[in-house]
Biotite code that builds the C-alpha atoms (Angstrom):
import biotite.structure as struc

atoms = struc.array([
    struc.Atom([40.251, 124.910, 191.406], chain_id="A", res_id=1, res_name="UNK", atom_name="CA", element="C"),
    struc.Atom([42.211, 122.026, 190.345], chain_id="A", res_id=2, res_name="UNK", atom_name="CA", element="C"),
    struc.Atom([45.640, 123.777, 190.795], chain_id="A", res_id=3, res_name="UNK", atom_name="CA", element="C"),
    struc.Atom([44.415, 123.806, 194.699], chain_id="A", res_id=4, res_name="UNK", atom_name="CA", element="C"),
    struc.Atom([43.507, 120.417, 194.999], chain_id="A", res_id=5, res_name="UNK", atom_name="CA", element="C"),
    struc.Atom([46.883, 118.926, 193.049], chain_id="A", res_id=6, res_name="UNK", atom_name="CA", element="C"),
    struc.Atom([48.735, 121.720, 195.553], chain_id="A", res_id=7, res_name="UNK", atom_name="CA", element="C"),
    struc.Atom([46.574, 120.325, 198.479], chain_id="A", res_id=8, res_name="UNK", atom_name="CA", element="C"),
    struc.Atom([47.366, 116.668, 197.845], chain_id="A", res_id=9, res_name="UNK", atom_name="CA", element="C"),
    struc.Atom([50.882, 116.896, 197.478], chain_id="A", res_id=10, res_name="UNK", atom_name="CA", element="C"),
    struc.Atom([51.271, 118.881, 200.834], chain_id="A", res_id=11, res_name="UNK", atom_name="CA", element="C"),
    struc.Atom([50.351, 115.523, 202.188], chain_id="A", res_id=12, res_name="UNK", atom_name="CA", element="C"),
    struc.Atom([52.244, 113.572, 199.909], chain_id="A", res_id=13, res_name="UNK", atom_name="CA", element="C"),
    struc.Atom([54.262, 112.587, 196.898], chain_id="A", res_id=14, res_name="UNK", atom_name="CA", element="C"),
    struc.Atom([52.512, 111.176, 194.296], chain_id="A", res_id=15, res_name="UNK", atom_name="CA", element="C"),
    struc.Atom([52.784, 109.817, 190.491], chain_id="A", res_id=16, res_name="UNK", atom_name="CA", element="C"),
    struc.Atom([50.460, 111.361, 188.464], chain_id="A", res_id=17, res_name="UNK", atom_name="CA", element="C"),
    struc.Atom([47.913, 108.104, 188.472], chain_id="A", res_id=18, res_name="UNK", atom_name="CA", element="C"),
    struc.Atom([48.225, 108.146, 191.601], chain_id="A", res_id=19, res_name="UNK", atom_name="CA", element="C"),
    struc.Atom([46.958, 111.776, 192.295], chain_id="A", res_id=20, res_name="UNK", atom_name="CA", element="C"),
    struc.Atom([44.316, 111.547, 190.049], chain_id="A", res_id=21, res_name="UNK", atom_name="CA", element="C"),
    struc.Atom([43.173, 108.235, 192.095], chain_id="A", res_id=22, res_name="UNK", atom_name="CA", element="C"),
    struc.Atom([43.349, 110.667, 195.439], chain_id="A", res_id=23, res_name="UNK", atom_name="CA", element="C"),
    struc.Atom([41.211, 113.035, 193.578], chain_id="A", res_id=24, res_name="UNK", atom_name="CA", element="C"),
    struc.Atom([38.687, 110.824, 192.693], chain_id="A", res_id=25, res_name="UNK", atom_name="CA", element="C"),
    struc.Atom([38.444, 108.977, 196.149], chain_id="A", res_id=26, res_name="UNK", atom_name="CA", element="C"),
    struc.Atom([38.683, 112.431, 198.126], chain_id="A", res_id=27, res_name="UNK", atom_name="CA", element="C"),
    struc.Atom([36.823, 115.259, 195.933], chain_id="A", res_id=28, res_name="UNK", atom_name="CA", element="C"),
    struc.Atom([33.609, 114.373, 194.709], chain_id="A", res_id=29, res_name="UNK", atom_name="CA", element="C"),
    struc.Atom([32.967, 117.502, 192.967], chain_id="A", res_id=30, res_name="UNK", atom_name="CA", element="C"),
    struc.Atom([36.639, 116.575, 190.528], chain_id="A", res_id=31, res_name="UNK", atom_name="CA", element="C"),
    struc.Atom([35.618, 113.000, 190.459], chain_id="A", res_id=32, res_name="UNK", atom_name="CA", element="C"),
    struc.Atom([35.394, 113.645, 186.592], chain_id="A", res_id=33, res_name="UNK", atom_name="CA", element="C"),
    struc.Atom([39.119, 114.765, 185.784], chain_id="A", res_id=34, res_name="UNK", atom_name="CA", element="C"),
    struc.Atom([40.572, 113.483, 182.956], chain_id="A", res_id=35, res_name="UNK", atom_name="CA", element="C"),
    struc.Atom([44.507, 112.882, 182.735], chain_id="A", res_id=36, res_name="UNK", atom_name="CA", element="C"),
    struc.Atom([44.163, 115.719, 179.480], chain_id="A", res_id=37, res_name="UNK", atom_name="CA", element="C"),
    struc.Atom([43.438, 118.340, 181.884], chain_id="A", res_id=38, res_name="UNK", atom_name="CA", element="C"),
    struc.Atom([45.527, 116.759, 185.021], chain_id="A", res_id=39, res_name="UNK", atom_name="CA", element="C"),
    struc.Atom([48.881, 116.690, 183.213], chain_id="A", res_id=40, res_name="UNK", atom_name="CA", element="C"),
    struc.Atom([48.623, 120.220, 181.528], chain_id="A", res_id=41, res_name="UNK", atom_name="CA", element="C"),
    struc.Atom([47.662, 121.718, 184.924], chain_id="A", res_id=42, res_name="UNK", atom_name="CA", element="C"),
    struc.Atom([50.636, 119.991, 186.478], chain_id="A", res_id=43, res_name="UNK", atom_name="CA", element="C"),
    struc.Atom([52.820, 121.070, 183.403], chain_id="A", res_id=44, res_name="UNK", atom_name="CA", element="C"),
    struc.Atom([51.602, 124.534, 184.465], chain_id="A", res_id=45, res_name="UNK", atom_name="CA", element="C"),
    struc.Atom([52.342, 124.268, 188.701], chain_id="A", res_id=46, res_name="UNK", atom_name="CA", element="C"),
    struc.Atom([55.914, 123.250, 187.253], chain_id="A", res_id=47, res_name="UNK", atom_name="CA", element="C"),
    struc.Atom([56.573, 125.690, 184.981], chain_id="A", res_id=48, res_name="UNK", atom_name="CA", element="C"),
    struc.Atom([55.972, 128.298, 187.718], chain_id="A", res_id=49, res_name="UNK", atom_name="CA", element="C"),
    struc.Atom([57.495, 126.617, 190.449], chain_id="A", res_id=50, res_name="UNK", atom_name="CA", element="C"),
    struc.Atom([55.129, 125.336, 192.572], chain_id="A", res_id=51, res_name="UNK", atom_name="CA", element="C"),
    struc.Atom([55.258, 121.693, 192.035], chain_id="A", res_id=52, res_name="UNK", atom_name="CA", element="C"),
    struc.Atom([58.913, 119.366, 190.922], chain_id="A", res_id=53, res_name="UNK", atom_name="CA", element="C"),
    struc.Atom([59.106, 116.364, 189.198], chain_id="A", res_id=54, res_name="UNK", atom_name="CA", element="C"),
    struc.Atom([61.694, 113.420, 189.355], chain_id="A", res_id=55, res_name="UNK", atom_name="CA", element="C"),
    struc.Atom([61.671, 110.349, 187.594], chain_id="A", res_id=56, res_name="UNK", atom_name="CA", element="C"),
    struc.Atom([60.561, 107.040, 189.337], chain_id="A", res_id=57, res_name="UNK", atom_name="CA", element="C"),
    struc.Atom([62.789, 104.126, 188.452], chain_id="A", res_id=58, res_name="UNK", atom_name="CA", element="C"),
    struc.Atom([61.722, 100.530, 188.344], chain_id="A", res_id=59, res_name="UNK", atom_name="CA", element="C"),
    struc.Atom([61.955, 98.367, 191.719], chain_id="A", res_id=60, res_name="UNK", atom_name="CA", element="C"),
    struc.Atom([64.838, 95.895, 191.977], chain_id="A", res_id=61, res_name="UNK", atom_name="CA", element="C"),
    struc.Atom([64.310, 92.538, 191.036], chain_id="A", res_id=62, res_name="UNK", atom_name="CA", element="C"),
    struc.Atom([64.059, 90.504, 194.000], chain_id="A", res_id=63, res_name="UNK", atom_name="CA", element="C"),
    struc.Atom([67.115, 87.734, 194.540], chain_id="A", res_id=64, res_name="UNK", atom_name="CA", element="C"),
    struc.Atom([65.997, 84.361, 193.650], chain_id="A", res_id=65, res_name="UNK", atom_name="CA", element="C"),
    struc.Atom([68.275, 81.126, 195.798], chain_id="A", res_id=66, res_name="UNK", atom_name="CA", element="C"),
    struc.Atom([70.333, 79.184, 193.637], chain_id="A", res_id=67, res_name="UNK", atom_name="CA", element="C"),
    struc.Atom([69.558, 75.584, 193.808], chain_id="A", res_id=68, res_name="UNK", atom_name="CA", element="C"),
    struc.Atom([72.027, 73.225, 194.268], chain_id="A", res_id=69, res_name="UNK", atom_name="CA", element="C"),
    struc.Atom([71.742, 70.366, 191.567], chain_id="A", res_id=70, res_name="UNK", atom_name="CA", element="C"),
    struc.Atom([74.957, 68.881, 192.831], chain_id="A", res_id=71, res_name="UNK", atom_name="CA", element="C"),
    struc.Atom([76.360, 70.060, 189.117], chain_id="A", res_id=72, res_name="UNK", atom_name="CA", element="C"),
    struc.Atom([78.096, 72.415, 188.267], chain_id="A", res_id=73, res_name="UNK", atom_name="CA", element="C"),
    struc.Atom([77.224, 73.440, 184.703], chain_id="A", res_id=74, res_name="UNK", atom_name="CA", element="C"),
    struc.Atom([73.445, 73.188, 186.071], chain_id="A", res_id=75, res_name="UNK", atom_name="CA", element="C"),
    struc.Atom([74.603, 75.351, 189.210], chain_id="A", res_id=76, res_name="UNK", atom_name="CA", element="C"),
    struc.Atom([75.922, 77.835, 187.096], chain_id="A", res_id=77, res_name="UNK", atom_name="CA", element="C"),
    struc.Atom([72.955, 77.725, 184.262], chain_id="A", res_id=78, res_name="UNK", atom_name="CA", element="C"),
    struc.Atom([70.578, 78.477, 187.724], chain_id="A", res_id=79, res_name="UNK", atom_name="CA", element="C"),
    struc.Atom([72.767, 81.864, 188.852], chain_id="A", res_id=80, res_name="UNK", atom_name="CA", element="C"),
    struc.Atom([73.011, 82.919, 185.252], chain_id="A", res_id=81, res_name="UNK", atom_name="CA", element="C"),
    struc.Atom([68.762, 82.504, 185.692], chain_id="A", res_id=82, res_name="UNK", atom_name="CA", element="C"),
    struc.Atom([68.475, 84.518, 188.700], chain_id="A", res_id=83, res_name="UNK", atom_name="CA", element="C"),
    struc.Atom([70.442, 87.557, 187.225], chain_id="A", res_id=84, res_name="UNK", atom_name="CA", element="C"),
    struc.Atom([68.537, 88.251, 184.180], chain_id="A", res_id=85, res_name="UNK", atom_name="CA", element="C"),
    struc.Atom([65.276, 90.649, 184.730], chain_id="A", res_id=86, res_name="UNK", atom_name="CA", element="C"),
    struc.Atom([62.145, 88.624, 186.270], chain_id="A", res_id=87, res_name="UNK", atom_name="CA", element="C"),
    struc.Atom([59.973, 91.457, 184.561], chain_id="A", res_id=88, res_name="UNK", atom_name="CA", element="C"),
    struc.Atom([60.068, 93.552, 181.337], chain_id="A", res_id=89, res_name="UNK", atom_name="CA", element="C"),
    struc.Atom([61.565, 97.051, 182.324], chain_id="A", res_id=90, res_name="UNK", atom_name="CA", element="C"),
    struc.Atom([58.667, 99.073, 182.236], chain_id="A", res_id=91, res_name="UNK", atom_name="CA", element="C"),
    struc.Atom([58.734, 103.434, 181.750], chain_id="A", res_id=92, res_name="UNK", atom_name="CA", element="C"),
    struc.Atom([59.815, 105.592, 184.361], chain_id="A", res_id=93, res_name="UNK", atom_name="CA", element="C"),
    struc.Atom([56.916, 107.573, 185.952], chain_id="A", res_id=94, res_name="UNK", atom_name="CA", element="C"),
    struc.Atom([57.252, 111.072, 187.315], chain_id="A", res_id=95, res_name="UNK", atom_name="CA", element="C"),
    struc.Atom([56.970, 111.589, 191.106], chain_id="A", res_id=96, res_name="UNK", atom_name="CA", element="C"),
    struc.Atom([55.537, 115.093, 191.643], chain_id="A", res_id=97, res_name="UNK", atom_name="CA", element="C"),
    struc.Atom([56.275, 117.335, 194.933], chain_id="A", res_id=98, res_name="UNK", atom_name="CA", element="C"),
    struc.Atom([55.471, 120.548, 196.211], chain_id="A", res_id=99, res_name="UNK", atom_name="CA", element="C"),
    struc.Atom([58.053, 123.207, 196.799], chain_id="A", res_id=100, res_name="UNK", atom_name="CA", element="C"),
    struc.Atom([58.233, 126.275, 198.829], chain_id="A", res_id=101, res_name="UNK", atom_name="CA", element="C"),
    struc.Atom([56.834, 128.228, 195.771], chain_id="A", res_id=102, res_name="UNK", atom_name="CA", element="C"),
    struc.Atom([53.675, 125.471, 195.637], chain_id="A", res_id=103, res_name="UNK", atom_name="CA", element="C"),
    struc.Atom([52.949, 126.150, 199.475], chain_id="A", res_id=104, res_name="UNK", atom_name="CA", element="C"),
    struc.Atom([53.041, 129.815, 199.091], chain_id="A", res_id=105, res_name="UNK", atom_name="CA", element="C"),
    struc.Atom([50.469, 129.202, 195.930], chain_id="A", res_id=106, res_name="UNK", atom_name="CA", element="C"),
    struc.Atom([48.372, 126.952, 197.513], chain_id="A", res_id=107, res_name="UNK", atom_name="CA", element="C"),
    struc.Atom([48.153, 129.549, 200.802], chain_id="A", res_id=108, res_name="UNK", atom_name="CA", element="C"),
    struc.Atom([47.011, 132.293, 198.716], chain_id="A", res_id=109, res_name="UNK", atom_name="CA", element="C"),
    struc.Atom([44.487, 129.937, 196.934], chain_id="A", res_id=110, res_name="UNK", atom_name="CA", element="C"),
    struc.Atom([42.695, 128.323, 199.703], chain_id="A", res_id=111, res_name="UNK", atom_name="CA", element="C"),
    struc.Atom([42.728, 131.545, 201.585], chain_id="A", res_id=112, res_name="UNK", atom_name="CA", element="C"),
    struc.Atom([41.244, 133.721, 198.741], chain_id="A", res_id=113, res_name="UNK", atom_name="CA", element="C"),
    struc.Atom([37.966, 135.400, 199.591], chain_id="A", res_id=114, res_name="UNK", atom_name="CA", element="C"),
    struc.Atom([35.292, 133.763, 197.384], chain_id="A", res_id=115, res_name="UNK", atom_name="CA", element="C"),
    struc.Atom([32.736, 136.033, 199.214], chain_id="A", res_id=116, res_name="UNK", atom_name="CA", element="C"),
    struc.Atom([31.279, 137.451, 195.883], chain_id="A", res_id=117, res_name="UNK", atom_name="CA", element="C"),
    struc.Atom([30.634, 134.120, 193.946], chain_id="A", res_id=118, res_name="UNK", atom_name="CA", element="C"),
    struc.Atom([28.462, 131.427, 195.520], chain_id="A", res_id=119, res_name="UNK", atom_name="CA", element="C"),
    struc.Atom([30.385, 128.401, 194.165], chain_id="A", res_id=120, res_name="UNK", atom_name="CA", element="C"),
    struc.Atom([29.723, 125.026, 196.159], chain_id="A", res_id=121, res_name="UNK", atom_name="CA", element="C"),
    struc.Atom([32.460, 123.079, 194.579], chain_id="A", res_id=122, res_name="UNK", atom_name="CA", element="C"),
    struc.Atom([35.052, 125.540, 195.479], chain_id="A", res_id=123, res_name="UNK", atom_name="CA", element="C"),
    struc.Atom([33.545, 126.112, 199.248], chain_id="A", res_id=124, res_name="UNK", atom_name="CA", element="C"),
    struc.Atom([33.700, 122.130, 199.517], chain_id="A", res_id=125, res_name="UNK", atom_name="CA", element="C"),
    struc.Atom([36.946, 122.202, 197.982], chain_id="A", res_id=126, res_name="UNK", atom_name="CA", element="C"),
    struc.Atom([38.199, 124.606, 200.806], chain_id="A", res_id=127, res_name="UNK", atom_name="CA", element="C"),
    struc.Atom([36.673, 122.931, 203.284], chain_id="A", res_id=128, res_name="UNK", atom_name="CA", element="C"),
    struc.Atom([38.165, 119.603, 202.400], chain_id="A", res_id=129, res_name="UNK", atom_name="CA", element="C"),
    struc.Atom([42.246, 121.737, 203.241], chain_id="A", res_id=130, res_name="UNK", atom_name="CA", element="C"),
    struc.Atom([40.359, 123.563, 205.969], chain_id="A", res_id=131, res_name="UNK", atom_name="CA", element="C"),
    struc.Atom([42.816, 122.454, 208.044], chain_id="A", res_id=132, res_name="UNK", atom_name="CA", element="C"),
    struc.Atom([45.505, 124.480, 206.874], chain_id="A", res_id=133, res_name="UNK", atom_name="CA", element="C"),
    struc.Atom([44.371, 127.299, 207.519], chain_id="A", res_id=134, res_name="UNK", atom_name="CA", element="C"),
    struc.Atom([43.917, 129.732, 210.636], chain_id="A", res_id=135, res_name="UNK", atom_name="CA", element="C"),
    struc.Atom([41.477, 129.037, 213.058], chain_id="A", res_id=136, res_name="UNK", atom_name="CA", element="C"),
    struc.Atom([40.256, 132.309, 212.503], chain_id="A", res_id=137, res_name="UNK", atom_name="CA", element="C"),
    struc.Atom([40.143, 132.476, 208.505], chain_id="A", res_id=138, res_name="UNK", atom_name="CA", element="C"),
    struc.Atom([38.780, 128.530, 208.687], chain_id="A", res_id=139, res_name="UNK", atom_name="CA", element="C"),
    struc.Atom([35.857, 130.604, 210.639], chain_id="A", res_id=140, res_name="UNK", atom_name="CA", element="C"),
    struc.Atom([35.551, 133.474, 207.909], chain_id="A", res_id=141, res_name="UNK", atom_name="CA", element="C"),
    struc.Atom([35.385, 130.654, 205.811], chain_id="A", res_id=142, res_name="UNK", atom_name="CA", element="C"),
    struc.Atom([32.397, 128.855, 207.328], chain_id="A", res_id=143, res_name="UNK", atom_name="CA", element="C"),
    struc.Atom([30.829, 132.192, 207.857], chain_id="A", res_id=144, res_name="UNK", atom_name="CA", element="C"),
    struc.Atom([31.002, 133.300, 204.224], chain_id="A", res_id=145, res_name="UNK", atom_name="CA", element="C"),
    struc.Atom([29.388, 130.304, 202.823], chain_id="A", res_id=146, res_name="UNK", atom_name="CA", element="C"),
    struc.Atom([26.740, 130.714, 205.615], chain_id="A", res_id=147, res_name="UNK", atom_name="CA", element="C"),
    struc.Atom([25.684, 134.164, 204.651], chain_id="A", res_id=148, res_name="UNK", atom_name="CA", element="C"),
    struc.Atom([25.544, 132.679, 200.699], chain_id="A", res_id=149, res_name="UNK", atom_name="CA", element="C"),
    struc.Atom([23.024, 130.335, 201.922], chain_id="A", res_id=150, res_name="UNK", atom_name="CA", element="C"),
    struc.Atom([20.948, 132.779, 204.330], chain_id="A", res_id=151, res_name="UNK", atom_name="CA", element="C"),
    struc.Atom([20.331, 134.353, 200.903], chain_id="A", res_id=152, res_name="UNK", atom_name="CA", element="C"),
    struc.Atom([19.904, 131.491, 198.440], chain_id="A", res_id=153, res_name="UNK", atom_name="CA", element="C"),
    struc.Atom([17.164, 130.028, 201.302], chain_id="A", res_id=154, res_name="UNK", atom_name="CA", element="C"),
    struc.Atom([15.206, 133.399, 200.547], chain_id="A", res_id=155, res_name="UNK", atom_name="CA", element="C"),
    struc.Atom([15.217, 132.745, 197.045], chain_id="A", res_id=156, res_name="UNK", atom_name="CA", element="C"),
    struc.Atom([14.343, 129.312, 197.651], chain_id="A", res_id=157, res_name="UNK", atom_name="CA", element="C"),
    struc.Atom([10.898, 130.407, 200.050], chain_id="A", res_id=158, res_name="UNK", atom_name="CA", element="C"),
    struc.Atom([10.241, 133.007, 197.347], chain_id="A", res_id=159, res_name="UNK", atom_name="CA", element="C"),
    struc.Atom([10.080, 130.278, 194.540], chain_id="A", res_id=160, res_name="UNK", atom_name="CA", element="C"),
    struc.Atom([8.307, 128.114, 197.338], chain_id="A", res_id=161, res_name="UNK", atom_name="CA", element="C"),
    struc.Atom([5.392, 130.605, 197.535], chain_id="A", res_id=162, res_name="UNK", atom_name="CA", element="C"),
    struc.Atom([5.170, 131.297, 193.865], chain_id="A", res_id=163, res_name="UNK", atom_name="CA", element="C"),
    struc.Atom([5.167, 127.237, 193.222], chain_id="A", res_id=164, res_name="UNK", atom_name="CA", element="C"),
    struc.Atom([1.766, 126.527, 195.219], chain_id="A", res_id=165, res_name="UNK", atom_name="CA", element="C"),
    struc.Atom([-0.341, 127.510, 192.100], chain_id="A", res_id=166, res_name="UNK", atom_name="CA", element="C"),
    struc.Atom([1.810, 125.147, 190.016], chain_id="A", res_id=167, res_name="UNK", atom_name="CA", element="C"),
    struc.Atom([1.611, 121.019, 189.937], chain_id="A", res_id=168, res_name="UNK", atom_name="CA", element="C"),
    struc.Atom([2.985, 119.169, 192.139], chain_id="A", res_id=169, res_name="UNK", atom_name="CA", element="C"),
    struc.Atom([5.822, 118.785, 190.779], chain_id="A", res_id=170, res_name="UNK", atom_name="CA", element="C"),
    struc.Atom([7.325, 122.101, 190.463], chain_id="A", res_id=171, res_name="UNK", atom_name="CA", element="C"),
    struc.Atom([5.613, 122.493, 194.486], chain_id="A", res_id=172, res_name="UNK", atom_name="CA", element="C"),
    struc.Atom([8.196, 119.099, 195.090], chain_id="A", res_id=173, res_name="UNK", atom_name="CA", element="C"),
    struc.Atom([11.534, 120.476, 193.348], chain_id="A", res_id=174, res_name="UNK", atom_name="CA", element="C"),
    struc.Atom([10.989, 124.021, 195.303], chain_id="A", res_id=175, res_name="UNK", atom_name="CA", element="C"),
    struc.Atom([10.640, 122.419, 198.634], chain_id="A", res_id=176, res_name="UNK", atom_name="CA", element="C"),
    struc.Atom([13.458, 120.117, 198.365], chain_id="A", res_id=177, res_name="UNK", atom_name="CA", element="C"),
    struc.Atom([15.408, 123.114, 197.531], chain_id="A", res_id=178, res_name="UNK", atom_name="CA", element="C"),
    struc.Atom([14.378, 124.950, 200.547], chain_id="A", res_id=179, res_name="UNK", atom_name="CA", element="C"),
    struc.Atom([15.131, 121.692, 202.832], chain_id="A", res_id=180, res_name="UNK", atom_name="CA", element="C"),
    struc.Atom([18.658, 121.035, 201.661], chain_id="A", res_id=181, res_name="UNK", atom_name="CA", element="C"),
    struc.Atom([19.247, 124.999, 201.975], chain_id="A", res_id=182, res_name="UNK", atom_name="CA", element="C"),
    struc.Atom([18.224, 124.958, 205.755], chain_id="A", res_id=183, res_name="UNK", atom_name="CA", element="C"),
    struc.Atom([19.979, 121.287, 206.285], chain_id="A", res_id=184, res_name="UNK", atom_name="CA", element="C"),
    struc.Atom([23.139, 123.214, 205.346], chain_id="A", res_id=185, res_name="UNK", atom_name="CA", element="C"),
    struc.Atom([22.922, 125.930, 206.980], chain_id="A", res_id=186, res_name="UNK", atom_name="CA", element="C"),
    struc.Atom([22.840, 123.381, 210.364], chain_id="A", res_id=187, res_name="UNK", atom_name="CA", element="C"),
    struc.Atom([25.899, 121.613, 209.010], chain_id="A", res_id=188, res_name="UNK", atom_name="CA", element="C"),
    struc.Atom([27.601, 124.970, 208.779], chain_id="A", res_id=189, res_name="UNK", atom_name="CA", element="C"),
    struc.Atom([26.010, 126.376, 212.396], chain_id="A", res_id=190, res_name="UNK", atom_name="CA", element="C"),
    struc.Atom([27.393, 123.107, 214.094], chain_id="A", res_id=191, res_name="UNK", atom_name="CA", element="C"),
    struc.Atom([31.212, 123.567, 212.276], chain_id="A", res_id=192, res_name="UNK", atom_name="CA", element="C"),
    struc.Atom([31.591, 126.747, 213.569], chain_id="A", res_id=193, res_name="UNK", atom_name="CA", element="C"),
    struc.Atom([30.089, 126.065, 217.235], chain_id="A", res_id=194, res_name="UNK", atom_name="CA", element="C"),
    struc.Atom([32.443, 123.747, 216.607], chain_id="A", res_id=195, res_name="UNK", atom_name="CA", element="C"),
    struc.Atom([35.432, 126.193, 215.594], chain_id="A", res_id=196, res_name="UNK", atom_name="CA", element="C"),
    struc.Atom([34.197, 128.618, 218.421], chain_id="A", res_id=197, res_name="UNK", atom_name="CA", element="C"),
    struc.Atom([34.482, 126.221, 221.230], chain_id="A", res_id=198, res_name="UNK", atom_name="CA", element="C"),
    struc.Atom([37.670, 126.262, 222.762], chain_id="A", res_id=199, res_name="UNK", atom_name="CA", element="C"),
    struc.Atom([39.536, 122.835, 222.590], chain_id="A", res_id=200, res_name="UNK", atom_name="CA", element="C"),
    struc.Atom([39.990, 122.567, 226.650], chain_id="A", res_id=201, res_name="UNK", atom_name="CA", element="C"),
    struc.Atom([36.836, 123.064, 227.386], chain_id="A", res_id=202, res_name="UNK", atom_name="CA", element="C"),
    struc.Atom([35.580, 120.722, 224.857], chain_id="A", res_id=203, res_name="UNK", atom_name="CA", element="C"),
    struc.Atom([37.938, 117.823, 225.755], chain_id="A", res_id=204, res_name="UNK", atom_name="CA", element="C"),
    struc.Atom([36.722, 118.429, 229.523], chain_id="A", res_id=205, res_name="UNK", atom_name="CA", element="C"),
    struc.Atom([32.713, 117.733, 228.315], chain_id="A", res_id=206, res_name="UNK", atom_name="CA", element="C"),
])
């Protein structure tokens, strides 16, 4: 999973590797958590096969400072010599990582694979969030996968709804909040793919 999201951030843009793991925080909830010890080997990893190059970031120029004029000229020259030494401490060179032909090919057969057997929310979510990269009609397939996962978990979740009335109220609380969140995603998903089904002209013409 975090292969696709470093693939599906750098199709957007470059980035330094603070910088990606920044993105990843502000735009994936469910990788909110990752550490640079498992960002950097998994990086080290897309490079090695291809899918991701890095180049080294050097510092910014130092920014030209106006030379006074003192009407001397050993204090005219003192103030150039000033302006051409460093106005900050040269600081390390940071990679820049980019994704290559290889790294779109990768991230294709990622966020297209069919998760159909496994009922992971973190990896739907994590599709969803480069849905647009796909095919309208495998962003559909999508949608429709993860909807059939939840027609099946909301069973379970009326099952253990029924069974929970001769428990406290507590247990009776936890199994209906289940079942609620179940349906109010199934809605979400019902409305994304009315929304995928509707054809853009005659939406734009409502």
């Amino acid at each position: 999973m975090l292969e696709l999201a470093i693939l599906g951030l750098l199709k957007e843009q470059d980035l330094h590797g603070y910088e990606l793991k920044k993105r990843l925080t502000e735009t994936l909830g469910s990788f909110s958590s990752v550490s640079f010890g498992s960002l950097y080997p998994a990086l080290n990893r897309l490079e090695r096969a291809g899918g991701v190059a890095a180049t080294e970031a050097g510092d910014e120029p130092a920014v030209a400072v106006p030379v006074p004029m003192t009407g001397s000229l050993d204090g005219e020259l003192a103030a150039y010599r000033a302006t051409r030494r460093p106005t900050r401490r040269a600081g390390r060179s940071r990679k820049v990582y980019r994704i290559t032909p290889r790294g779109d090919a990768l991230f294709a057969e990622l966020l297209a694979a069919d998760n159909a057997a496994g009922d992971d929310e973190r990896l739907f979510h994590l599709r969803l969030a480069f849905a647009r990269f796909l095919p309208p009609d495998e962003r559909v397939g999508l949608l429709e996968r993860r909807r059939a996962q939840l027609v099946e978990r909301l069973a379970r979740s009326r099952a253990n709804r029924k069974s929970a009335r001769d428990r406290d109220a507590y247990a009776q609380s936890l199994a209906e909040r289940d079942t609620e969140l179940t349906e109010r995603d199934i809605s979400w998903l019902d409305r994304l793919l009315a929304a995928e089904r509707t054809p853009k002209g005659k939406a734009k013409s409502r």
